[in-house]
C-alpha positions, -999 to +999 in steps of 0.1 A: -720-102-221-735-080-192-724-098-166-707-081-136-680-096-114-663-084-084-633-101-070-623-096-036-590-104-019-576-109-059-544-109-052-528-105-088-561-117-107-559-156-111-594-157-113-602-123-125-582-126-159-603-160-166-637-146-164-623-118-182-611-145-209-643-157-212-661-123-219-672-115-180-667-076-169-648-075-137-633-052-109-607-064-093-599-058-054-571-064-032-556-050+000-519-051-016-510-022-037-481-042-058-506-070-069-532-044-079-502-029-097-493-062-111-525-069-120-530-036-142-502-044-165-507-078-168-543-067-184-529-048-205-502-069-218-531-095-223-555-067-241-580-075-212-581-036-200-612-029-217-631-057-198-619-043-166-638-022-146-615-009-118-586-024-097-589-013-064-567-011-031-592-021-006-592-042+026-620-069+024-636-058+058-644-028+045-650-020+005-652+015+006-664+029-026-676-002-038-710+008-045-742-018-030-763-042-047-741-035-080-728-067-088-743-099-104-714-124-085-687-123-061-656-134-053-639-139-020-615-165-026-589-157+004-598-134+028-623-154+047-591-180+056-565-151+062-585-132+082-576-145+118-601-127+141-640-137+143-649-096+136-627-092+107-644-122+093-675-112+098-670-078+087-657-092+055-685-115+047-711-088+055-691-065+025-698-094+005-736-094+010-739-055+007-722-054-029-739-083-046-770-079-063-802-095-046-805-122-071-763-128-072-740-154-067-716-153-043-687-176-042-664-183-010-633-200-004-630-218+029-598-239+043-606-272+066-594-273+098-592-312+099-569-312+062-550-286+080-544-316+112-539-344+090-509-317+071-498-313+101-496-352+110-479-358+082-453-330+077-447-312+109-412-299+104-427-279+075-457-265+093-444-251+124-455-246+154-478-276+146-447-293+151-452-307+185-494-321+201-496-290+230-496-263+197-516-291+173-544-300+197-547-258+205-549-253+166-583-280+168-597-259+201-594-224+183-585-228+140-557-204+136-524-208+124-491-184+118-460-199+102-430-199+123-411-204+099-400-164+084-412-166+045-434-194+050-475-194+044-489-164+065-516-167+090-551-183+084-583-193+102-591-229+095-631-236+096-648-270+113-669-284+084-703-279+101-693-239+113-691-226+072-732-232+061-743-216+101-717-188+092-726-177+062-762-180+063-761-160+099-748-133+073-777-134+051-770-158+027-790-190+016-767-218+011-772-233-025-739-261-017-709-264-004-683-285-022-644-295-019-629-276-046-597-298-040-607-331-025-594-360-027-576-356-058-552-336-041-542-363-023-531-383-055-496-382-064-478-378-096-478-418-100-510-424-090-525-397-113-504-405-139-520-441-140-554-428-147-538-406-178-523-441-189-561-453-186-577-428-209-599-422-181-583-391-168-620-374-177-638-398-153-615-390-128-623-360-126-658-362-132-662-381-104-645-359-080-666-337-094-698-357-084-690-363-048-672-330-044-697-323-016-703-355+005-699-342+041-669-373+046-647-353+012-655-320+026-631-324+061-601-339+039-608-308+009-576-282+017-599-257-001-639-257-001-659-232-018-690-222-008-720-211-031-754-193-028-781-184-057-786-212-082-801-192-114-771-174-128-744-208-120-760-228-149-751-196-168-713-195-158-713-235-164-721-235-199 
């Protein structure tokens, strides 16, 4: 299989070791030394080393080395929700474009501001400072968010819905759809889930929060969205 991937912002290769499983080349990319180091010798206790390509220390906003046009998709799973200012985000997603073939894929992991306000609603004493309306209703004005809490989930930008299509395409992508990779699913708990196991229909559950993974009204309560450009090569990495 010639297919080449690049993931960006890996962190110790979640993805990257499945498309490897499944035959894919990949590089593998990540601003933290240790999970690049992690990374490495998990591939090789796997016997995934040969379906490697390189592991890289590399900020996202920049991808230096990371040759052009050189990859047929790409990953950037995190970086575009940890990256807190507007020009690191923008820098990052203009990386993106430059190492991705013209005829790539490009996949993009997003997190929604208004599953981010309804967390918040519901548990504040575990997402401080949106503990309290004066630091939840500046969240809604501006999207960021740093735990106060030391050891807790680092900082993030949180997107509005309707910014993540004008964004991306703005950066020279055409949008092909944007869907909630966790919708509303994630807000089934162990009980309820557990009675569509019972069911045997555990399969049509998830098929159909497969098939309405992209209605705008699933999108805002989706934690995580993923965003997806260049149709011809997804049927190939469905089937």
């Amino acid at each position: 299989m010639s297919c080449y991937f690049l993931d960006i912002g890996a962190g110790p290769g979640k993805y990257s070791f499945e498309l490897a499983r499944n035959g894919y080349n990949v590089t593998l990319s990540d601003i933290t030394p240790r999970l690049i180091d992690i990374a490495k010798e998990k591939a090789n206790e796997l016997g995934l080393t040969n379906k490697f390509r390189g592991f890289h220390v590399l900020n996202g906003t920049y991808l230096d080395g990371i040759s052009s046009n050189s990859f047929d998709a790409s990953l950037m799973m995190g970086p575009l929700y940890h990256l807190q200012k507007e020009d690191d985000r923008e820098a990052a997603v203009k990386k993106l474009h430059r190492v991705t073939k013209y005829n790539g894929t490009v996949f993009a992991a997003f997190q929604s501001r208004m599953r981010m306000l309804l967390t918040s609603l519901i548990y504040p004493r575990f997402w401080k400072p949106n503990d309290n309306m004066v630091s939840i209703n500046k969240f809604i004005e501006d999207g960021t968010f740093k735990h106060n809490d030391k050891g807790r989930f680092t900082g993030a930008y949180y997107y509005n819905i309707e910014d993540i299509k004008p964004f991306m395409e703005n950066n020279g992508f055409e949008t092909i759809d944007l869907i909630g990779s966790s919708n509303i699913g994630a807000l089934l708990n162990n009980e309820q889930t557990q009675y569509w196991i019972e069911q045997r229909e555990k399969d049509k559950l998830v098929n159909l929060l497969i098939r309405i993974s992209n209605d705008p009204s699933v999108l805002g309560v989706s934690s995580h969205l993923l965003y997806i450009r260049e149709k011809e090569i997804i049927s190939d990495l469905l089937n």
